[in-house]
C-alpha positions in Angstrom: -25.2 -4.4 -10.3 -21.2 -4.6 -10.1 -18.9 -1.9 -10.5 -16.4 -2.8 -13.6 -13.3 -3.6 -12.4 -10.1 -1.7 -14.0 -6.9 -3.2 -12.9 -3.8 -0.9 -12.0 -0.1 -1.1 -13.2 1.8 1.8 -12.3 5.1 1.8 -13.6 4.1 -0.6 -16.3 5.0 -3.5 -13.9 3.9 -6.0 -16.8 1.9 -9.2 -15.0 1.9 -7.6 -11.9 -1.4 -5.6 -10.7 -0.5 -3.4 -7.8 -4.5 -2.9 -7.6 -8.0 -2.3 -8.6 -10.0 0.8 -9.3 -13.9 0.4 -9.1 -16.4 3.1 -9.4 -16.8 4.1 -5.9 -13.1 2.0 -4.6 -9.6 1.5 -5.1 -7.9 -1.4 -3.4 -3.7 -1.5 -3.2 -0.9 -3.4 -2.1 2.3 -2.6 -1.7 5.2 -5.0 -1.1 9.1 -3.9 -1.1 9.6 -6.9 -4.2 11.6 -6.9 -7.2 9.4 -8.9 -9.6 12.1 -10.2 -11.5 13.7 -11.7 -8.4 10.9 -12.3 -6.0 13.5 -10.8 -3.5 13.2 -8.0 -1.0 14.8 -4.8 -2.7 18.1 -3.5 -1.6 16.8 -0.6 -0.5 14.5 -1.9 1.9 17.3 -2.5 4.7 15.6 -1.1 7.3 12.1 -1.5 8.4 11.4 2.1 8.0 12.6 2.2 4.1 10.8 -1.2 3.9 7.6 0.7 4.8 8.7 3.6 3.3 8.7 1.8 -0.4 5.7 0.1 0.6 3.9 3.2 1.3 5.6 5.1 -1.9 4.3 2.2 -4.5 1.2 2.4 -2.9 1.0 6.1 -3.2 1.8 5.6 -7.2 -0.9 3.2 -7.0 -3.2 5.6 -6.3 -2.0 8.1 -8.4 -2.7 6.0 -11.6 -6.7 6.4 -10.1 -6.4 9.7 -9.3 -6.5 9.2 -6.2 -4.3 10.1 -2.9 -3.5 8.8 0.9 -5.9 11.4 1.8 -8.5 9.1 0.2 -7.6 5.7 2.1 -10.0 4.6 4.9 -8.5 1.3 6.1 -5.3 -0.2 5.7 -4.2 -3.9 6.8 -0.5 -4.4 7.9 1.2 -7.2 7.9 5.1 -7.6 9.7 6.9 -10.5 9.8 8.1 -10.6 13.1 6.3 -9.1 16.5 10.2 -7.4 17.3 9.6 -4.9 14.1 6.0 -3.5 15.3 7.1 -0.8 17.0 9.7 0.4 14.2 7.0 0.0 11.6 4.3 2.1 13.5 6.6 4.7 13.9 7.6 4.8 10.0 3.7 4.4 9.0 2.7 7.2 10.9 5.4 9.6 10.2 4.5 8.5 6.4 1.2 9.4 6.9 1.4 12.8 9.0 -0.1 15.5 10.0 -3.4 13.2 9.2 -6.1 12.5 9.5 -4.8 8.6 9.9 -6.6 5.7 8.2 -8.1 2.9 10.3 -5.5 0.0 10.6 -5.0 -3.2 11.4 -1.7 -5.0 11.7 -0.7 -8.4 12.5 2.7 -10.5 12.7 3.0 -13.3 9.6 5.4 -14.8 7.3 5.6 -12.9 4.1 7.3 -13.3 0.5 10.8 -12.6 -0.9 11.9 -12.4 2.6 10.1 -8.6 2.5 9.3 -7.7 6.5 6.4 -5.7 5.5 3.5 -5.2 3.4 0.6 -3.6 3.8 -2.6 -2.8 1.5 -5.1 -0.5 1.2 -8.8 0.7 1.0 -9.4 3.9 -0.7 -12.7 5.9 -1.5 -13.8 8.2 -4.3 -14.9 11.2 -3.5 -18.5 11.9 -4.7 -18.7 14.0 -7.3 -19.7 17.2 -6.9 -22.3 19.4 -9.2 -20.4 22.5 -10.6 
């Protein structure tokens, strides 16, 4: 048997699922884009607001499925470029502190709308408890 898939759209970003809620997971993406550009956003001049708005749209995300970054287990990180590493560990983890910190994984690869970063995420429901 398969969980039923719902499909998430904070923000009402019409067309554009920012990820999927299952019974027992929610998977999440989150990309500094403007959809109606396919362009990195303004704000995202530096890597650390690029990861920053990353992190913050995956947050919302989560949110819609009443979830939190307390509930993510693994995350995969992409940067475009081996020189921003270093700058985006830093940002992640400050976005991310005190803990406790997902398992991650990040590697360097070309990405769309000239973003620098993206990164998705695993997240698990916590089971319910009997009252």
């Amino acid at each position: 048997m398969t969980d039923a898939i719902t499909h998430i759209h904070p923000n009402n970003d019409a067309g554009v699922s920012r990820g999927v809620a299952t019974e027992h997971f929610v998977y999440a993406a989150g990309l500094a884009i403007d959809g109606a550009t396919m362009r990195r956003v303004p704000e995202a001049d530096t890597i650390e607001n690029e990861t920053r708005i990353c992190l913050q749209r995956i947050e919302d995300t989560l949110a819609e499925a009443g979830l939190s970054l307390k509930d993510v287990a693994k995350t995969s990180c992409w940067v475009s470029d081996e020189a921003y590493r270093f700058e985006f560990i830093h940002a992640y983890r400050d976005y991310f502190a005190p803990g406790p910190f997902p398992s991650r994984g990040t590697v360097s690869a070309s990405l769309a709308g000239d973003c620098r970063v993206q990164i998705e995420v695993t997240a698990v429901r916590p089971e319910p408890t009997d009252s």
